[in-house]
C-alpha positions as CSV (number, residue, x, y, z in Angstrom):
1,X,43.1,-175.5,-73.7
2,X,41.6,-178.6,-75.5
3,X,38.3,-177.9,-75.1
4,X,38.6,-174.0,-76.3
5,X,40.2,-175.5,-79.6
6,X,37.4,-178.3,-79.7
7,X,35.0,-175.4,-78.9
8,X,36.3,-173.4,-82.2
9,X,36.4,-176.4,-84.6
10,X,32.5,-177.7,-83.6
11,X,31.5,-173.7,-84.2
12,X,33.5,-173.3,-87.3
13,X,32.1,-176.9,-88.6
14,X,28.6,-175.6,-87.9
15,X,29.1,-172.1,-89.3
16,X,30.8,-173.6,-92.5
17,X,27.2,-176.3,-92.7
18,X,25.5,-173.2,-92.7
19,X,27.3,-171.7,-95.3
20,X,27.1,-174.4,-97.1
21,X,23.5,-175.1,-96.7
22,X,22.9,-171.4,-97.6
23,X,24.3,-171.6,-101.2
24,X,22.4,-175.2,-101.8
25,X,19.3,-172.8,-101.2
26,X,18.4,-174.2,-97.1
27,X,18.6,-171.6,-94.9
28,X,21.3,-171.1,-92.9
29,X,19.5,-172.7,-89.6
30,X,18.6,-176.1,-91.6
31,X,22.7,-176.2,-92.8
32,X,23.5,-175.6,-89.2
33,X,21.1,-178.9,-88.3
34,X,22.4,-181.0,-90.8
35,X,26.0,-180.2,-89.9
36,X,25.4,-180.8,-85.8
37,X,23.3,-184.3,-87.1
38,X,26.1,-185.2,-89.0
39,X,28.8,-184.5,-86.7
40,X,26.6,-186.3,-84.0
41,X,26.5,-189.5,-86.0
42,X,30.1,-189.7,-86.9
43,X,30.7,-189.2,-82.9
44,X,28.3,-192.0,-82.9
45,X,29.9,-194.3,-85.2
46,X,33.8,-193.6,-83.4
47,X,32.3,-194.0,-80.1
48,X,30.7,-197.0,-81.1
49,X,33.8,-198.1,-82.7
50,X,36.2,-197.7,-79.9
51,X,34.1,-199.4,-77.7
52,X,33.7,-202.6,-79.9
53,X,37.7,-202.8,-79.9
54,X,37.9,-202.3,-76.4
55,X,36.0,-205.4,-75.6
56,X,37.6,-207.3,-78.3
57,X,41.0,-207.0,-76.7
């Protein structure tokens, strides 16, 4: 169940960069990239986060 709900908000996120990219004038494959690049460094960032806490404790 969690991942079909993850699944829905990673496709809506990248269909709404799309979108988005689209009325910036990019085409709606370059809004698409930018959105997954984004969304990959912000998993980055928490990942790399959580794991400096976990060896501060």
């Amino acid at each position: 169940m969690y991942f079909g709900i993850g699944f829905f908000a990673l496709l809506t996120a990248l269909l709404a960069g799309a979108a988005i990219g689209h009325l910036l004038g990019l085409s709606a494959g370059v809004g698409a990239y930018l959105t997954a690049l984004i969304l990959a460094l912000i998993g980055w960032l928490a990942g790399r986060r959580a794991r400096h806490q976990g060896h501060s404790r």
